[in-house]
MARVO-445030 format. One line per 3 residues: number of its first residue (from 1); their letters; for each residue x, y, z of N, C-alpha, C, O, CB. Coordinates in nm, 3 decimals. Each point is the difference from the previous one (the first is absolute). Glycine has a CB too. Example, Ala and Ser with C-alpha at 12.3 -4.5 7.8 and 13.67 -1.06 7.14 Angstrom:
residues 2
1> as> 1.319 -0.569 0.780 -0.089 0.119 0.000 0.090 0.120 0.000 0.104 -0.002 0.066 -0.293 -0.115 0.059 | 0.154 0.222 -0.197 0.082 0.119 0.006 -0.077 0.109 0.073 0.051 0.111 0.017 0.067 -0.174 -0.232
END
This chain:
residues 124
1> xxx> 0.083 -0.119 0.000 -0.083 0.119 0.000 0.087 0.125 0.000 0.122 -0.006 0.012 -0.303 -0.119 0.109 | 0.102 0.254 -0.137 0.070 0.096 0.003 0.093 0.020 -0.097 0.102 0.061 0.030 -0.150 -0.079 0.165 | 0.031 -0.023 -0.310 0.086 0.053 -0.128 -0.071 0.068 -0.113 -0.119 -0.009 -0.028 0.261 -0.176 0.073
4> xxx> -0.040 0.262 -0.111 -0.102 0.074 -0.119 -0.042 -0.115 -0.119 0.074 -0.066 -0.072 0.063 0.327 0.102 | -0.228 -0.259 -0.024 -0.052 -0.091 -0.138 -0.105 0.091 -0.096 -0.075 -0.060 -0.078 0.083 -0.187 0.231 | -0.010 0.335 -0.149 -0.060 0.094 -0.146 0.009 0.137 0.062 -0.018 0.038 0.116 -0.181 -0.211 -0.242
7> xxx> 0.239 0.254 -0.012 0.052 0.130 0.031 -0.139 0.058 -0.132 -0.078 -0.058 -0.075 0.432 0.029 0.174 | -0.313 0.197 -0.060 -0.118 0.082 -0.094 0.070 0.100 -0.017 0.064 0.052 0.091 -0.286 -0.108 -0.014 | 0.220 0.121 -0.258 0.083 0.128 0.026 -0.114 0.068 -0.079 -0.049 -0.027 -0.110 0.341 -0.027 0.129
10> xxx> -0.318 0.147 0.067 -0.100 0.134 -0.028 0.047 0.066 -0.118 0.122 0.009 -0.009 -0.171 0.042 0.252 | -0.027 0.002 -0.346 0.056 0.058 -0.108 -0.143 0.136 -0.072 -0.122 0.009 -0.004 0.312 -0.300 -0.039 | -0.099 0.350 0.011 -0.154 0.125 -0.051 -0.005 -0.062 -0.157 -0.099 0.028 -0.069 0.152 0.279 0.222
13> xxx> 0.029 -0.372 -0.196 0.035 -0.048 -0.134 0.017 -0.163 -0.010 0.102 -0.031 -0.062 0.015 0.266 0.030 | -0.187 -0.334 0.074 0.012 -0.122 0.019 0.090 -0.070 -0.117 0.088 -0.084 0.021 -0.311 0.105 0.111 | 0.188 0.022 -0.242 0.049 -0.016 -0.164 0.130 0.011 -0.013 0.063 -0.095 -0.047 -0.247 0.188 -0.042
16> xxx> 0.252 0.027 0.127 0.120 0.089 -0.004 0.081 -0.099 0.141 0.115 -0.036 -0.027 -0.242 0.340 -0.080 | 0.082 -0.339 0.222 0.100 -0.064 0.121 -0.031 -0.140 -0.100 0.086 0.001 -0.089 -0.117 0.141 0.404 | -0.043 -0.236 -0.327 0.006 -0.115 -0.078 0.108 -0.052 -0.122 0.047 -0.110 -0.026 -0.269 0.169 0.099
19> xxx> 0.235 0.065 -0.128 0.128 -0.026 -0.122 0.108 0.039 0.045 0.096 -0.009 -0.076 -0.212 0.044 -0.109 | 0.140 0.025 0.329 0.143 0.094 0.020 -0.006 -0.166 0.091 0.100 -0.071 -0.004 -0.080 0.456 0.010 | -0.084 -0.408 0.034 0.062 -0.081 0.116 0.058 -0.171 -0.081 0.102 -0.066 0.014 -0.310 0.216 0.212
22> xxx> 0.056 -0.172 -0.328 0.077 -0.143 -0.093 0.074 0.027 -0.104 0.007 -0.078 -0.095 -0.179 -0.051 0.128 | 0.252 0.273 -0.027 0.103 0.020 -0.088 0.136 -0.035 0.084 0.088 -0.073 -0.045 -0.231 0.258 -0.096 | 0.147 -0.109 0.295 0.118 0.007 0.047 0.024 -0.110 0.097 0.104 -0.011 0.066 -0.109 0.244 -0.111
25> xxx> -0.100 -0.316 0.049 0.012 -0.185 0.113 -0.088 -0.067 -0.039 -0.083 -0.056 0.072 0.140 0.110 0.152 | -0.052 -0.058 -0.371 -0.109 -0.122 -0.078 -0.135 -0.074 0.052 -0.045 -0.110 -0.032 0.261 0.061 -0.043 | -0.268 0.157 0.173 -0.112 -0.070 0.071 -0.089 -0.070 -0.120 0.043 -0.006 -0.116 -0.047 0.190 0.333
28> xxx> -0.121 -0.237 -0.178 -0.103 -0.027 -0.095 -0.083 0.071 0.085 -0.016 -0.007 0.122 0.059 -0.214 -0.253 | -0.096 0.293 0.041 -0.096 0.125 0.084 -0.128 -0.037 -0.162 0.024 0.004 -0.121 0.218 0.277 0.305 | -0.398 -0.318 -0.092 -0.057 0.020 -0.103 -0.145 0.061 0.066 -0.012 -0.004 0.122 0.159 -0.188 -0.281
31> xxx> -0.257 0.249 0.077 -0.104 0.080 0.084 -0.115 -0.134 -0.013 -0.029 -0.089 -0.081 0.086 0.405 0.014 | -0.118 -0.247 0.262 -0.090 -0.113 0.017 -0.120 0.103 -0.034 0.004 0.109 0.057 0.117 -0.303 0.137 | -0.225 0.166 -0.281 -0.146 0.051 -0.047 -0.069 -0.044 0.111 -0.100 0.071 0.010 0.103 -0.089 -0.266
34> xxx> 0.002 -0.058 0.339 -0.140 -0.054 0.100 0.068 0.111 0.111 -0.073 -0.027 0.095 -0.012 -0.305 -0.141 | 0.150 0.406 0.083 0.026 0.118 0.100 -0.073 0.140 -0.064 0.006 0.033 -0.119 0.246 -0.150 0.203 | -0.325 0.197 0.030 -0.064 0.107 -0.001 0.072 0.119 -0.058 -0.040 0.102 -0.056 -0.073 -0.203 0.233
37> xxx> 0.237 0.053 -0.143 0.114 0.114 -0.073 0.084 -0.034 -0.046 0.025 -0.120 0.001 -0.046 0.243 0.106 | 0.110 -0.027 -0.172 0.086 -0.073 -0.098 0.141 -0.077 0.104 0.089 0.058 0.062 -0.168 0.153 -0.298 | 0.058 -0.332 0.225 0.107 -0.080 0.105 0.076 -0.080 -0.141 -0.041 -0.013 -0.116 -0.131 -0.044 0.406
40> xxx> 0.280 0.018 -0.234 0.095 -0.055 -0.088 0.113 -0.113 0.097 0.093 0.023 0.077 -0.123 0.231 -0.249 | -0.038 -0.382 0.122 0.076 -0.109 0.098 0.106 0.011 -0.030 0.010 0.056 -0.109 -0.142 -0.208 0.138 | 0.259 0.114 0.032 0.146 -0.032 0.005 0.078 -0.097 0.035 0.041 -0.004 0.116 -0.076 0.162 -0.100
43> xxx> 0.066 -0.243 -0.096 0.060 -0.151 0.029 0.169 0.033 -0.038 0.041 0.044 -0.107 -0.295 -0.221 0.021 | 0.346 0.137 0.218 0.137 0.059 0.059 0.069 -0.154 0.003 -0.078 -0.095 -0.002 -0.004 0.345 0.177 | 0.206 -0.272 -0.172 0.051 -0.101 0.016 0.012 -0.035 0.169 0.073 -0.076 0.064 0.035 0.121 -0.312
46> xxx> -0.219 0.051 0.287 -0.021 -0.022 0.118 -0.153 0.006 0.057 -0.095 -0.072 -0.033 0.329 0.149 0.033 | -0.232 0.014 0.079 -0.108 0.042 0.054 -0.109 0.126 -0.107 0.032 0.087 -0.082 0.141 -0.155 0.331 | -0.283 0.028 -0.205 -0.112 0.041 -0.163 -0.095 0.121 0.063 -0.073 -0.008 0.099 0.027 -0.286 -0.232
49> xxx> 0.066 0.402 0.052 -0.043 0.140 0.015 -0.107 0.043 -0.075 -0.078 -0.084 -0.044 0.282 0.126 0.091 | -0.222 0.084 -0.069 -0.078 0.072 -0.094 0.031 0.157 -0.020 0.075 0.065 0.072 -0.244 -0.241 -0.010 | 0.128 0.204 -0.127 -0.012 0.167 -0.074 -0.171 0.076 0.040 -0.072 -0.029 -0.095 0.256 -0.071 -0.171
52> xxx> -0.242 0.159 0.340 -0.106 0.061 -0.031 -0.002 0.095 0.040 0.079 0.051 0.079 -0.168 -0.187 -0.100 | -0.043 0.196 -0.046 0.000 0.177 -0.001 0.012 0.023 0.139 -0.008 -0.079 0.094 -0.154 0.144 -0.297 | 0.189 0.089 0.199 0.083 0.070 0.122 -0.169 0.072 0.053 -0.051 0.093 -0.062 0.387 -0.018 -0.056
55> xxx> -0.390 -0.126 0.218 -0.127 0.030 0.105 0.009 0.145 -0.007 -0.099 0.061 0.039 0.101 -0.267 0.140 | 0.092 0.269 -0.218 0.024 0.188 0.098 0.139 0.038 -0.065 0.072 -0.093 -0.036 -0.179 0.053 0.337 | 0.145 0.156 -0.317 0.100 0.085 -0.079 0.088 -0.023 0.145 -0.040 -0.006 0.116 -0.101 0.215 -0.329
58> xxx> 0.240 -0.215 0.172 0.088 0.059 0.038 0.070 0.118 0.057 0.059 0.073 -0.080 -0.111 -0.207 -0.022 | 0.058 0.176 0.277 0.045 0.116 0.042 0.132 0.014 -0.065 0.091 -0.080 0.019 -0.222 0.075 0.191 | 0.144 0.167 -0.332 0.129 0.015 0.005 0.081 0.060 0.101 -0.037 0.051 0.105 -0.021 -0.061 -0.297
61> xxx> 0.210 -0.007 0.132 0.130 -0.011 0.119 -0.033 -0.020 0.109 0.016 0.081 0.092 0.103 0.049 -0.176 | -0.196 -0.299 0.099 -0.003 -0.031 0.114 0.128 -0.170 0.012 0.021 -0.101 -0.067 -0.330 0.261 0.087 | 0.338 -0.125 0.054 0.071 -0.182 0.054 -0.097 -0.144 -0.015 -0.119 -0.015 -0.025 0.248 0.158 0.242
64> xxx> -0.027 -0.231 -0.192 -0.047 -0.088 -0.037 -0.074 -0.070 0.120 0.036 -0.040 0.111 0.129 0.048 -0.298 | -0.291 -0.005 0.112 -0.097 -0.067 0.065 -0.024 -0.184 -0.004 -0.113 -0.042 -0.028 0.024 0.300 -0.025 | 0.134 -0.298 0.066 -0.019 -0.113 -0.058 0.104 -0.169 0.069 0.075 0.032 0.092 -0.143 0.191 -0.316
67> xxx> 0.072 -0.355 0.193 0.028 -0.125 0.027 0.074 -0.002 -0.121 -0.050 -0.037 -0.106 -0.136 -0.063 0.254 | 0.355 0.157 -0.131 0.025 -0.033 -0.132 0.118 -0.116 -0.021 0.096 -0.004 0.077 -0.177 0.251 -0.124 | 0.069 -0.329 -0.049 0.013 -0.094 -0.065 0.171 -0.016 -0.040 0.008 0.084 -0.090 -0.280 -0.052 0.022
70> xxx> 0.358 -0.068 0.077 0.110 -0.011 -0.086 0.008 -0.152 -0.095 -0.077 -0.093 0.024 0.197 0.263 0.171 | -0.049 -0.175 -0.269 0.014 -0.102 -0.106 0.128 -0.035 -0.026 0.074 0.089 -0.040 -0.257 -0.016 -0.052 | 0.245 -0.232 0.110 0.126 -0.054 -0.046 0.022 -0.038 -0.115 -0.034 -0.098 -0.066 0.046 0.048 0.238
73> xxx> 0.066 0.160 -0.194 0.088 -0.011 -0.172 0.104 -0.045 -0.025 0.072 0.006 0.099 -0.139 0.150 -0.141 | 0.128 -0.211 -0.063 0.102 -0.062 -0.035 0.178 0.089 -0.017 0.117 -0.015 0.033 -0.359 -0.132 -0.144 | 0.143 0.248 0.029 0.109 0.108 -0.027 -0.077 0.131 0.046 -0.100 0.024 -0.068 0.230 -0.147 -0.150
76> xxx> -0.103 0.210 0.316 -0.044 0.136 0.069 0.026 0.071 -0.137 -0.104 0.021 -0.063 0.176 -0.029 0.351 | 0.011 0.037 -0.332 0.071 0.132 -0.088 -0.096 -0.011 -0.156 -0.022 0.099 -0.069 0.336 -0.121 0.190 | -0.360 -0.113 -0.156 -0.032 0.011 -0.134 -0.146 -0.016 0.066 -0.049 0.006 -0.113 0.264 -0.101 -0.076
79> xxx> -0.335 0.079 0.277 -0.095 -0.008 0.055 -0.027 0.118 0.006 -0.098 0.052 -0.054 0.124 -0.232 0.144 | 0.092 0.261 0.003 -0.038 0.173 -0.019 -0.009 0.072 -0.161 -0.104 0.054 -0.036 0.250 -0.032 0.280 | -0.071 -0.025 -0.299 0.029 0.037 -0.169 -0.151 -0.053 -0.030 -0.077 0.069 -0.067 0.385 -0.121 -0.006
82> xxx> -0.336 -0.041 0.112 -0.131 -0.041 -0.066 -0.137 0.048 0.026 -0.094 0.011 -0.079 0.219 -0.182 0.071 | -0.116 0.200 0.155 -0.132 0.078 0.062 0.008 0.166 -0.037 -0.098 0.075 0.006 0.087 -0.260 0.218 | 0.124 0.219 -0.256 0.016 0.173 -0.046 -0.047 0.024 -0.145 -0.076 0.084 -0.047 0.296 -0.050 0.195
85> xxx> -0.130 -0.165 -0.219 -0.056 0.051 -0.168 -0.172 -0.060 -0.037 -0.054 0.002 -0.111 0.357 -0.037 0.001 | -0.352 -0.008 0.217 -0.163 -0.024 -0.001 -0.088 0.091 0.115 -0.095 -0.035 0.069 0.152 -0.229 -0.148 | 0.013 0.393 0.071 -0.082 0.079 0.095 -0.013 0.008 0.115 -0.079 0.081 0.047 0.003 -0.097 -0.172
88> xxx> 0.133 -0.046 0.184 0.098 -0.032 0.198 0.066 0.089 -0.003 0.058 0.050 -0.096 -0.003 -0.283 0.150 | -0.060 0.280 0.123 0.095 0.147 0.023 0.076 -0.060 0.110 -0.057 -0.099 0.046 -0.110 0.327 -0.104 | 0.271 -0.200 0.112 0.075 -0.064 0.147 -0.059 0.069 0.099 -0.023 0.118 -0.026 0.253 -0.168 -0.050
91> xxx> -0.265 0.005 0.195 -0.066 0.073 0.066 0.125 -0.050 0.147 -0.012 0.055 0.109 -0.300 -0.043 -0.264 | 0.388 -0.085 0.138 0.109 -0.002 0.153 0.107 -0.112 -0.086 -0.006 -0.123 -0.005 -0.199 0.144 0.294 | 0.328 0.099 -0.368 0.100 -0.088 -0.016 0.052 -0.110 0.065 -0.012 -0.028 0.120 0.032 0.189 -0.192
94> xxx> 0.058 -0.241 -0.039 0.038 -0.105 0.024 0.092 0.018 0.121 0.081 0.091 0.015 -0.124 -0.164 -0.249 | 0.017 -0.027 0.317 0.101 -0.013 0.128 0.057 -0.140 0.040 -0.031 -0.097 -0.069 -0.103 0.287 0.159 | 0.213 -0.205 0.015 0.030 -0.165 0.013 -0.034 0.046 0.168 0.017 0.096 0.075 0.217 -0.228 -0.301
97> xxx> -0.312 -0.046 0.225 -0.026 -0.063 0.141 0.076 -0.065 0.015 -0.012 -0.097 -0.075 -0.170 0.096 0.094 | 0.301 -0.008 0.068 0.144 -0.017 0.048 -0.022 -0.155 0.026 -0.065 -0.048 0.093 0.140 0.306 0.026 | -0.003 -0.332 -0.229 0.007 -0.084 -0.028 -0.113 -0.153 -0.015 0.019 -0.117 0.033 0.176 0.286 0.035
100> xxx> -0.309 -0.104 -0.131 -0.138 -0.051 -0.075 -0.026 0.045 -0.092 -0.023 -0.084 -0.088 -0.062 0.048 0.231 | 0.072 0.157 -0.179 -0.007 0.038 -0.185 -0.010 0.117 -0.024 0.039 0.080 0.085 -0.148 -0.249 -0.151 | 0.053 0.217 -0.057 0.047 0.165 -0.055 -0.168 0.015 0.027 -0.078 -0.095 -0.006 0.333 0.120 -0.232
103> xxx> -0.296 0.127 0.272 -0.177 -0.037 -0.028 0.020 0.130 -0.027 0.093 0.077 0.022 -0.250 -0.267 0.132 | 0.022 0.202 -0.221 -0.027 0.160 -0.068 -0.181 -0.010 0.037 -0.065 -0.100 0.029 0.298 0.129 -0.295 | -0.284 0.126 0.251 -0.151 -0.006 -0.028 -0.037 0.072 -0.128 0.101 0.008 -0.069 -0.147 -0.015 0.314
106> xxx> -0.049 0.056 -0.297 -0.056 0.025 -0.131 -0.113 0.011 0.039 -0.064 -0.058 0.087 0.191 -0.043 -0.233 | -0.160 0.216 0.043 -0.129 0.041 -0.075 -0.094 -0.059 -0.095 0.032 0.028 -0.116 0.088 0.116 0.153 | -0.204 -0.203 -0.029 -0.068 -0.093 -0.127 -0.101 0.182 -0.102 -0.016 0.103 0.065 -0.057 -0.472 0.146
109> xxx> 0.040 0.361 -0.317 -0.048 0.094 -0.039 -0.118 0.042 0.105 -0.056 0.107 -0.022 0.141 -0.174 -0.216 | -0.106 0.026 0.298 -0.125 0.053 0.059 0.034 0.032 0.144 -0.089 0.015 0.084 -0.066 -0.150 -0.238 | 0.294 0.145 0.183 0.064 0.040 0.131 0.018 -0.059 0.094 0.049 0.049 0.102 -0.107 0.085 -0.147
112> xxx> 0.015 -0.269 0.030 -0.024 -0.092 0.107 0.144 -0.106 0.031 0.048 -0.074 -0.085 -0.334 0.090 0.005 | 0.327 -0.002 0.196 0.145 -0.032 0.068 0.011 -0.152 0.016 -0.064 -0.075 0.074 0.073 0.301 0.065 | 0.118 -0.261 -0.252 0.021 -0.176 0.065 0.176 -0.020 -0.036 0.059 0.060 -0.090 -0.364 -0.201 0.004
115> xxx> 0.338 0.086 0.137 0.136 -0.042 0.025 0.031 -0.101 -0.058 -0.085 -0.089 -0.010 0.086 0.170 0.187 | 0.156 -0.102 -0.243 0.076 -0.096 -0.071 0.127 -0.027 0.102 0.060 0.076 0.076 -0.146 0.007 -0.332 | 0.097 -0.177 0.234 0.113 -0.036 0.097 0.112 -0.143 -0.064 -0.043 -0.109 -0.039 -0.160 0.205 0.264
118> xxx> 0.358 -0.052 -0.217 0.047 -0.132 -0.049 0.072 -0.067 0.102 0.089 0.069 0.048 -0.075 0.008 -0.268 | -0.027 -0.209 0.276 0.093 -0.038 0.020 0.152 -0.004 0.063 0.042 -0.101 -0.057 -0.210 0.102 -0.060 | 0.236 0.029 0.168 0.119 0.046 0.018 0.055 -0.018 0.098 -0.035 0.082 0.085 -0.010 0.033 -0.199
121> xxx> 0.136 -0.202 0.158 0.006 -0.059 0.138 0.150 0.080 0.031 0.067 -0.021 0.101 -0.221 -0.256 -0.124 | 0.202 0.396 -0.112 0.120 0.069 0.018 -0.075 0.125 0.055 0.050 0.044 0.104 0.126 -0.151 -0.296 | -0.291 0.177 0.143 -0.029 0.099 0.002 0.023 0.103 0.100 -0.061 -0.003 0.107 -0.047 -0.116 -0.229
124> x> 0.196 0.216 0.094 0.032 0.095 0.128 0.011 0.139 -0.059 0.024 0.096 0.072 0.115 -0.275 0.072
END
């Protein structure tokens, strides 16, 4: 008990987070029609999510509100290159957790905060 087994990422653009996200970690993201709103299942080589519309706008320049998520990547440096040239902003450069791995956070187009992390049992 007590583990995450399905995640949800709020989006004002369900369409637009769906292709940024199975562009830059090959999810299978496809839309479920029997939901009241536009929801979009997510099948992960892990644990299985979704995409749906965002309930309420967004307070600007406000902090992060939110349960946020990081993700284990293979290569940090070409993961980042990859979330920037598809519309990802860095939102807390890359850093090292002294000797467990490199982690960074990011911007998905719709502003919403999740973390990449590699590996790294040198990392300092």
């Amino acid at each position: 008990m007590n583990t995450i087994v399905y995640f949800e990422i709020q989006s004002s653009n369900p369409e637009r987070e769906a292709e940024f996200y199975r562009t830059i970690f090959n999810w299978k993201i496809e839309k479920d029609e029997a939901m009241p709103i536009k929801y979009y299942r997510i099948e992960t080589d892990g644990i299985c999510g979704a995409i749906l519309s965002r309930p309420a706008p967004v307070a600007p320049m406000s902090g992060t509100n939110a349960f946020t998520c990081s993700l284990q990547v293979s290569d940090f440096e070409e993961t980042a290159k990859n979330i920037l040239s598809n519309g990802g902003a860095v939102a807390l450069p890359k850093f090292a957790v002294s000797k467990k791995c490199w982690q960074g956070y990011f911007l998905d187009p719709d502003q919403n905060v999740f973390g990449i992390f590699e590996v790294d049992e040198n990392a300092d």
